[in-house]
N, C-alpha and C positions, 0 to 999 in steps of 0.2 A: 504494500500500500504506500500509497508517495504522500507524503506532507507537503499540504501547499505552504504556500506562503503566508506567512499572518495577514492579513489585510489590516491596511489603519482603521480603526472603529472611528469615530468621534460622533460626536450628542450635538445635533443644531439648537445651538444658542437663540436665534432669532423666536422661534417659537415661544420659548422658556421666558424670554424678556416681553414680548406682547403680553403674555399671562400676569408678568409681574405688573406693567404698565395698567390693564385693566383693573385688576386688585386694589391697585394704588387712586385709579380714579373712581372705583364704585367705594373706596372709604373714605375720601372727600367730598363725593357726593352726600353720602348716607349720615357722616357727622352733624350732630348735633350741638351748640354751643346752648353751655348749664346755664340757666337764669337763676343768677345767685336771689333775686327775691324771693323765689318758692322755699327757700332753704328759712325764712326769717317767721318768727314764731307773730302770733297774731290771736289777738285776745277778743274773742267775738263772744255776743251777748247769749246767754243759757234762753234756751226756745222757752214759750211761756209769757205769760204777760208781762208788759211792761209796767215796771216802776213808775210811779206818779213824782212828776218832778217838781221839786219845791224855785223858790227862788232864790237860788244857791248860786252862784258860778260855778260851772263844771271845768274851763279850762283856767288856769292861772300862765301867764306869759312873764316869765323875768329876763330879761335882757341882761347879759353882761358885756359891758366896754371899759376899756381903760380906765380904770380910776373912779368909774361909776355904773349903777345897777339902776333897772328902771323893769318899775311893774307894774304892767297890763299901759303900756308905753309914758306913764308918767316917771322923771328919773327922781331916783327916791337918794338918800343915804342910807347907810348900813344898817343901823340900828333902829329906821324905819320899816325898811324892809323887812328886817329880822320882828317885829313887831306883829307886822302886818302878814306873815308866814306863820307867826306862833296863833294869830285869830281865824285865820285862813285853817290853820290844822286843825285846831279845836271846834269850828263849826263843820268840816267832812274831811276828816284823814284821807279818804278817799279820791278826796280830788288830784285832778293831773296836772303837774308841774311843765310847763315847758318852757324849758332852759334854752335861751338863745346865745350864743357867744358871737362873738364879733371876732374879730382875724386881727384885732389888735390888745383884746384884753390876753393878761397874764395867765397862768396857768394857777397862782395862785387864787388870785382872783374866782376864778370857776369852781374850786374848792369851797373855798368861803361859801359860796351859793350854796353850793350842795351840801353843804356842812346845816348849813341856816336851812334849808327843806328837813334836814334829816331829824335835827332839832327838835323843828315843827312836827314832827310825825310823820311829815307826806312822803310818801314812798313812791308814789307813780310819777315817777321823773323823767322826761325826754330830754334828752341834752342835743343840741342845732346848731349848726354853724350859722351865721348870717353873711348873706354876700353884700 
């Protein structure tokens, strides 16, 4: 019996690279980019009747800026505010704080704020940047 000769084998590349090329555009097609807000948690009302609303304020606004704090947009001093957060607590703990910051008050500063809600009692505190 005679031995031929080896023949060269080799594997065509072109084919193998379309496959890859396909793959690679049905998984930029198919991608999906994550919308980080479905991820943020959200406090929605228990089903059921609704609570009878008094004449309360439900939202409180304090603004902080540099060297000065202003609430529900009148600018107050410290120990006003701090005042007016401890009668605010004592008529609904419950109510919601929302902390505006400004892009030039300190970092100090916003402390103190939150230091004076926590004080007060009031716990439901948004903290905001202001443009």
């Amino acid at each position: 019996m005679k031995l031929k000769k080896a023949e060269n084998l080799s594997v065509q590349m072109s084919s193998m690279i379309d496959i890859v090329f396909l793959l690679l555009i049905y998984f930029i097609v198919t991608a999906r980019e994550e919308i980080t807000e479905a991820h943020l948690s959200v406090n929605l009302p228990a089903p059921g009747a609704a609570k009878a609303t008094e004449n309360k304020p439900q939202l409180l606004e304090l603004e902080v800026h540099q060297g000065r704090y202003c609430l529900n947009g009148t600018p107050q001093e410290t120990n006003v505010v701090e005042s007016m957060l401890m009668s605010f607590g004592r008529m609904d703990p419950d109510m919601t704080v929302m902390v505006k910051v400004a892009f030039d008050a300190y970092a100090a500063e916003l402390v103190t704020a939150l230091d004076l809600c926590d004080k007060a009692g009031l716990k439901n505190l948004n903290v905001v940047s202001l443009r």
